[in-house]
N, C-alpha and C positions, 0 to 999 in steps of 0.2 A: 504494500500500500504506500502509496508517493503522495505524502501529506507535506508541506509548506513549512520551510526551518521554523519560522515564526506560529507556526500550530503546533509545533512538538515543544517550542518554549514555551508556546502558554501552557501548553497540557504536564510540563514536568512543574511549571508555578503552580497550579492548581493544585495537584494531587495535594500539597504538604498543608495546605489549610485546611485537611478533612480529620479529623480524630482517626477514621478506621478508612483504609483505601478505598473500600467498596463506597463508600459516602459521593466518593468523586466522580460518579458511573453518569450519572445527568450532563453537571459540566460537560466532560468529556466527549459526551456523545454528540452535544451542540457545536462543539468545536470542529468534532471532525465533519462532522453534514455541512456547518457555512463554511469549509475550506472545500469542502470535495463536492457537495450537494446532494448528496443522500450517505444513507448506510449500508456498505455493500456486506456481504457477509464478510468477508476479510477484516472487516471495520470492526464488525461488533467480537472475532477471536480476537484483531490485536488489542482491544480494550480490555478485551478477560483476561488475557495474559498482562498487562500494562497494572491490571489492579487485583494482579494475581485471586481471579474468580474462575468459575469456570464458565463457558460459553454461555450455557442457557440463561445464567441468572443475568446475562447483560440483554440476553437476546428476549427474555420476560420484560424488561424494559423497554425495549423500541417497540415491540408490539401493544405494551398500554397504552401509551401516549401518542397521541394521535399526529403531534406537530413532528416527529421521527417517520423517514422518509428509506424504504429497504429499493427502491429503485430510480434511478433518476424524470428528471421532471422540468417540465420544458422552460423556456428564458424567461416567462411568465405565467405567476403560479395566481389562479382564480380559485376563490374559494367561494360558494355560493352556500347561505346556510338553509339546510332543512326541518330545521327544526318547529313543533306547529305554528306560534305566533306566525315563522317567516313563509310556512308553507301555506298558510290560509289567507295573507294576501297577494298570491303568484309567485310563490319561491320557485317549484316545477318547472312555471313557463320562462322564468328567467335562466335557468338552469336549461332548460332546453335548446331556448334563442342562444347562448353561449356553445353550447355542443353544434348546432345547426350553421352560427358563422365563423367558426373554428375546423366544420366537418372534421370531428373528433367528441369522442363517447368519454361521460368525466372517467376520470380515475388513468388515462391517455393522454400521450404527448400528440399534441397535434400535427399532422404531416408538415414537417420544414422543420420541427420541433422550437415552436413560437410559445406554444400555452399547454398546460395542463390543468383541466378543470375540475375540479374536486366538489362533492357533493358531502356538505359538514355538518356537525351537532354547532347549536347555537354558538354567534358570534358576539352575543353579550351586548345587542343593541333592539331589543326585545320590539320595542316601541314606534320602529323606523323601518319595520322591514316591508320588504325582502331586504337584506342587505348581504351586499356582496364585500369580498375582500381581496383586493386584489395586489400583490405583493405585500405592503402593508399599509396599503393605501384603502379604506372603509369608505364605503359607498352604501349609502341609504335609499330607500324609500327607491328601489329599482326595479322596474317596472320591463318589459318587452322592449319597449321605444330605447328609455336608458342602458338597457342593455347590449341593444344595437350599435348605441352611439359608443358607448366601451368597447366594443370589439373592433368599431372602426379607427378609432384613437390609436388601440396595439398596433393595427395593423400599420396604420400610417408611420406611427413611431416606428416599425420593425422596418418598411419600407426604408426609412431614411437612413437607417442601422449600415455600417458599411458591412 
C-alpha cells in the first residue's frame, strides 16, 4: 500500500495519544481513505498489523460506519438522504433525477468516473428536505428542477477540468 510520507507521519503522531493502540483504529482509518480515497483490503490488514489487532476487528469497523469507503468513488461524491422526513417530500425523485443525468445507479461510479451517488440515512437537516450532500457542500429543500441544475453545474465544472 503506497500511502503519502506525510500520512505515515500523521498516523505514527497519532497512534501515541491513544492509552491502548487499538483506540487509534478510527483516526487511522480516516487518514488513510483522504490520502488514498477509500479502504482497500490491504488498508484495513496494514492497520491490524500497525495496531497490532487482528484483521476483523479493524475490518468490524469500516463496515459500521457508514462514512468508510471498501471501494473507490468517483471525483464527486453525492449523497442524497433517504430517510422518511426527506423521503416524503421527493427524496426518491431526487435521487433518481441524479442516477438519470449521471446514467449511473447510486452506490456506482458514473461512466468517465465524474460522480458517485449514494443513497443515505439522515443528513441531520430534518426540516429542509430533501436535502442533498454533495462533497461537503449541503443543499436543501431539493427538488427535481434543483436537482437538475446540480448535475449541470458538475458537469460544467468537470467540463472545464483539464
Amino acid at each position: 500500500m503506497n500511502l503519502k510520507p506525510e500520512t505515515l507521519s500523521r498516523i505514527d503522531e497519532v497512534i501515541p495519544h491513544y492509552p491502548s493502540k487499538r483506540s487509534a483504529t478510527l483516526p487511522l482509518l480516516h487518514l488513510i481513505q483522504e490520502d488514498i480515497g477509500y479502504l482497500p483490503p490491504e488498508a484495513i490488514e496494514w492497520v491490524a498489523a500497525k495496531l497490532e489487532l487482528q484483521p476483523i476487528n479493524v475490518y468490524e469497523v469500516v463496515t459500521f460506519y457508514p462514512m468508510f469507503r471498501q471501494k473507490p468513488i468517483g471525483r464527486r461524491h453525492i449523497k442524497v438522504c433517504r430517510t422518511l422526513s426527506c423521503a416524503l417530500v421527493g427524496g426518491y425523485k431526487v435521487c433518481e433525477t441524479f442516477e438519470k443525468e449521471f446514467n449511473t445507479r447510486c452506490g456506482e461510479v458514473s461512466p468517465g468516473g465524474e460522480v458517485t451517488i449514494e443513497f443515505v440515512e439522515c443528513l441531520a437537516s430534518c426540516g429542509s428536505g430533501p436535502v442533498v450532500l454533495i462533497d461537503d457542500d449541503l443543499h436543501e429543500k431539493v427538488d427535481a428542477a434543483k436537482a437538475k441544475a446540480l448535475a449541470d453545474q458538475i458537469k460544467q465544472e468537470a467540463a472545464r477540468r483539464p
